[in-house]
N, C-alpha and C positions, 0 to 999 in steps of 0.2 A: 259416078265415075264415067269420065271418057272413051271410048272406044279404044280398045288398046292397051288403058294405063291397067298398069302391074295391081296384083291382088297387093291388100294392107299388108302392112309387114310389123308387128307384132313387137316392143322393144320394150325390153324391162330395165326400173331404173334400178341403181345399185343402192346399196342400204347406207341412209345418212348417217353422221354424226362416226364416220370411221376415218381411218388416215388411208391414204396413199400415194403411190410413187408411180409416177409414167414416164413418158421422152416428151411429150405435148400438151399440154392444156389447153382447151379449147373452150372458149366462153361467147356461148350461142348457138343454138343446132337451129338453124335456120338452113335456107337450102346451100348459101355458101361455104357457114361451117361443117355442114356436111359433107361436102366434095373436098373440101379440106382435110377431110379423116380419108377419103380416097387418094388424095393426093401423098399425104406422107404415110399410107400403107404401099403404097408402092415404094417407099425409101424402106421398108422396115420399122418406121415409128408406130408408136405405140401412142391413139389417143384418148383422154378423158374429154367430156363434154359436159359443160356446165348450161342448164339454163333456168330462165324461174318460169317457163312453164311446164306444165305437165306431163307434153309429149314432145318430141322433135317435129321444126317444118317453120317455127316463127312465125312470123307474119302470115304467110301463103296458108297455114294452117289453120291458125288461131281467127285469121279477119275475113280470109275466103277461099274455103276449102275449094267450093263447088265453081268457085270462081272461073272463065275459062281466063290462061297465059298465052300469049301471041309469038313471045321472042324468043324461047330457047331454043338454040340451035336444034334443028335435025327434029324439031318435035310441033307440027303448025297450032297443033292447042292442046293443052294440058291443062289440068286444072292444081291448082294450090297445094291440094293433098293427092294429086296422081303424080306431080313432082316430088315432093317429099316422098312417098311410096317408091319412086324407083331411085332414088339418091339411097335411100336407108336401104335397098337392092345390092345396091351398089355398092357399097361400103360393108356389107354384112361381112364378106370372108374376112376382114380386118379385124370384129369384135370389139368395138367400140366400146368405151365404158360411158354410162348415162347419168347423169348426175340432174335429175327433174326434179321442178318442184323447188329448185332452189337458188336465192340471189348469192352470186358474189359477193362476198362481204369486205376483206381485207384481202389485202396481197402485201407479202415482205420477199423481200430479198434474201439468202439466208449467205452467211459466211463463208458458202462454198461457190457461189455465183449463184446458186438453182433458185428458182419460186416457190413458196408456198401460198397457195390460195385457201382460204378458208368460207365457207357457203354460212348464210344464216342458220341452218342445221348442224351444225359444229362438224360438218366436213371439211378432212385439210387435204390437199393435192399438190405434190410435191414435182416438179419439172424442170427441165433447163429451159424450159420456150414456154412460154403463153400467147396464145392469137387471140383476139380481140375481135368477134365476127357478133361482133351484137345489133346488129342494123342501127338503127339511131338512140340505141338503148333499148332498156324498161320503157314498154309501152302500157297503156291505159287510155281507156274511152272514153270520152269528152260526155258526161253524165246529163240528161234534160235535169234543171233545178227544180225539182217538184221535189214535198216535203212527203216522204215516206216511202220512196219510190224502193229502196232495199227491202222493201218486205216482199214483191214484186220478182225483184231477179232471180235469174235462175230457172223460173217458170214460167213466166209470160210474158218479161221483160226484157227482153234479147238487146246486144251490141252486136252481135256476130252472126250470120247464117253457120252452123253446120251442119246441121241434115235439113236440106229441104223438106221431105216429108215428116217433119214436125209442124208443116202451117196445113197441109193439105185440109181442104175441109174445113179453113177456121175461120173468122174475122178476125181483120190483120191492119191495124193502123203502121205505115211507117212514116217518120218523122225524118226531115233533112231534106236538104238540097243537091247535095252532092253525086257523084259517082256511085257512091256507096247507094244510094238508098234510091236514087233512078234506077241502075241495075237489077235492085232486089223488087221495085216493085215490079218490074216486068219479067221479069225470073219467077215469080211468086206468083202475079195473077194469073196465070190458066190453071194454078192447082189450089188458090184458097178460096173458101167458100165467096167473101168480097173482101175487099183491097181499096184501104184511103191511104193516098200521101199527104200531108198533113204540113208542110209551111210557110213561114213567118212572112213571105213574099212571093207576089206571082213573076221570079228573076232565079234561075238556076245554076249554081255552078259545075253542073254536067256535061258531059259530051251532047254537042247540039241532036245527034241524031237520036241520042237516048231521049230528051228533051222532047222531039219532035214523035218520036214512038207513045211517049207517056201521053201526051198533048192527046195524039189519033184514040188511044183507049178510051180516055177521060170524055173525049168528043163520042165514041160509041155507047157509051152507059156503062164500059167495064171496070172502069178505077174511077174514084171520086174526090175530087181535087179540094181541100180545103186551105185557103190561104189565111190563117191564123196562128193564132202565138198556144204550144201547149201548156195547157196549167197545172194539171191534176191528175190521176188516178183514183177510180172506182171501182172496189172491190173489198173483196173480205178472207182471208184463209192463204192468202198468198193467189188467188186466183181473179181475173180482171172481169170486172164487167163493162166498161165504158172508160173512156178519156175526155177529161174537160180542158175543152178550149176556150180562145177568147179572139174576137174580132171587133174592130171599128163598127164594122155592118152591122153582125148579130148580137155584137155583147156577148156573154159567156153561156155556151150549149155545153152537150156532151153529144159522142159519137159511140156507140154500143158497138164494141170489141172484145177478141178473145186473147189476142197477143199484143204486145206493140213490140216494135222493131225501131232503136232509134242510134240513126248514124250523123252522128253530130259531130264525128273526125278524133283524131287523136293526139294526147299530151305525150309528148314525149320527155323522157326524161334520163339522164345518164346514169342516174345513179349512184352507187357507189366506186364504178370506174372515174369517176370525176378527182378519187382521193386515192390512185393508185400512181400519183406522183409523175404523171405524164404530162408533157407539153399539150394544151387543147387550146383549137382556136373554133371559137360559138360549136362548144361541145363535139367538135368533130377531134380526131386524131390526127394532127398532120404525119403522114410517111415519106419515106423516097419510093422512089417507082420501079428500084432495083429489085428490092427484094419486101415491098411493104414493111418495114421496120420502121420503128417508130422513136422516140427520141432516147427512150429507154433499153440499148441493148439486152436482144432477146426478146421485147416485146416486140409484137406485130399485129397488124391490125385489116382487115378487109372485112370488103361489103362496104355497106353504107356509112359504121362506122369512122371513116376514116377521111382523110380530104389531103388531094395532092393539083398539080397543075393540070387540068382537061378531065378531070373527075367524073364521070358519067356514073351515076345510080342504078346501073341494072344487074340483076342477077348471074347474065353472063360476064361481065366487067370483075366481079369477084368471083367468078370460077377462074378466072385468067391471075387474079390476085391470089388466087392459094394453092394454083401452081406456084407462082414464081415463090410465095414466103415458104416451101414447103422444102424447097432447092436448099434455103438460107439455113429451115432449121436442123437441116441434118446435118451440115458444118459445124451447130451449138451442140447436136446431143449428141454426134460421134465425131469427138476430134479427132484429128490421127488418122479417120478412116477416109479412103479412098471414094467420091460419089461417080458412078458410073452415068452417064443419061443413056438409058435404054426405051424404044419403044414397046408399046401394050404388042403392038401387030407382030411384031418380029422375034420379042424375048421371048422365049419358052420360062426363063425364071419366073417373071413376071405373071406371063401365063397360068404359071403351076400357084404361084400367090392368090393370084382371081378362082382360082379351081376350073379354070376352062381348058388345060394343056391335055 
């Protein structure tokens, strides 16, 4: 944890396989569907959130907690889960409902205009609005092809940092080129016992200075650079003792290790929003930029999910998007009623909503 960033915040899901009724469905608790649940708790809405993994935070959570973030406004570094921790902050006096653990399965329209969504757990969620904050979908880790390597995961066989002090003290192969696995070797080498980056090419697709940091280690005796193809796993019990390589130079070694760490990027995949009857163009959602809506009145969509003209990818760009879709959906779930735009600083309403008045 960062300097600063908020104690964890604790969130329980709600029990599958039951029905219910809200003003919003929310499918994705990443960090935009989350300030989306802040955004129409200010209007009064009422949200559920659906996601298939376990806890809220998406990506920032699930690929790099510890990770530091550079661009959130008003905040110079946070990390993945010290964001997520003050969003779910944030959002708490609202009382969000958590629906983890579980895919979106079907969506129907019902005869009254509302939605029902139904999860692979026979949960149904009944609403007049659904946002669509699923970043590029159902994500999944691009797997090293070694035969047996599931008996592995779990315990020694990592996609994701999330506690650091699970390598401390260990031997730690990581595998990849990228961002990802530059990062984590030098993030990792001053607390594991030793540290190999492991690939297929002496050519990186990482930030040069990351690059050039790993280089200076590799050049001191602290990390040990192998440029070969991985093959294998060695071990017994679900626990590792060694990974077999293969190189032009040596032919096929092994390198005695206690974890491996392997960032080989990720499959994205839409899922089963692909058959919820929406306009997609290369899996994206086109919207208007009024109110993020999507070609299906009442659907809406931000974050990454989505694609309009001058589209930028970042986290603040969908805080801005669930403001503005949050405006549109209280026009769907309270017709007839009056929307006031009030400021946080000035409303005492508001105020007394947040519990800060």
């Amino acid at each position: 944890m960062q300097h600063g960033e908020p104690a964890p915040v604790k969130v329980q899901s709600a029990r599958p396989g039951e029905a219910y009724e809200t003003d919003v469905i929310i499918v994705g608790a990443g960090p935009v569907g989350l300030f989306a649940v802040f955004e129409l708790g200010l209007l009064d809405l009422k949200a559920h959130v659906v996601d298939v993994l376990d806890r809220p935070g998406g990506q920032c959570a699930e690929l790099y907690p510890e990770k530091p973030i550079y661009d959130i406004p008003a905040l110079p570094i946070v990390t993945g889960q010290g964001l997520t921790d003050a969003l779910l902050k944030q959002i708490a006096p609202f009382e969000p409902t958590f629906h983890l653990g579980q895919m979106a399965e079907a969506l129907e329209r019902r005869g009254d205009g509302k939605f029902t969504l139904r999860t692979e757990l026979g949960t149904s969620i009944t609403a007049p609005v659904l946002v669509i904050a699923a970043g590029g979908g159902s994500f999944v880790p691009r797997k090293p092809k070694i035969e047996g390597i599931e008996a592995f995961e779990g315990n020694c066989v990592h996609y994701a940092v999330r506690q650091m002090e699970r390598f401390r003290g260990r031997d730690i192969v990581i595998a990849g080129g990228g961002d990802s696995a530059l990062d984590w070797v030098l993030n990792l080498q001053p607390i594991a016992k030793s540290t190999t980056l492991i690939h297929r090419r002496d050519d990186f697709r990482a930030a040069p200075h990351s690059v050039a940091q790993m280089r200076k280690l590799v050049a001191e005796g602290k990390v040990r650079l192998e440029i070969a193809d991985l093959k294998g796993l060695i071990g017994a019990g679900g626990a590792l003792s060694a990974v077999e390589c293969h190189s032009k130079e040596r032919g096929g070694y092994k390198i005695p290790c206690e974890e491996l760490l392997a960032f080989y990027g990720l499959t994205m995949k839409l899922g089963p929003i692909a058959n919820f009857g929406l306009n997609l163009h290369e899996n994206l959602i086109p919207v208007d930029t009024e109110k993020f809506e999507s070609s299906e009145p009442g659907i809406f969509a931000i974050g990454d999910i989505n694609t309009y003209a001058g589209k930028l990818k970042l986290i603040l760009c969908g805080f801005h998007e669930g403001a503005l879709m949050a405006q549109a959906a209280f026009r769907i779930a309270r017709p007839g009623e009056r929307l006031v735009f009030l400021y946080t600083t000035s409303s005492t309403d508001l105020q007394k909503k947040l519990g800060v008045a």
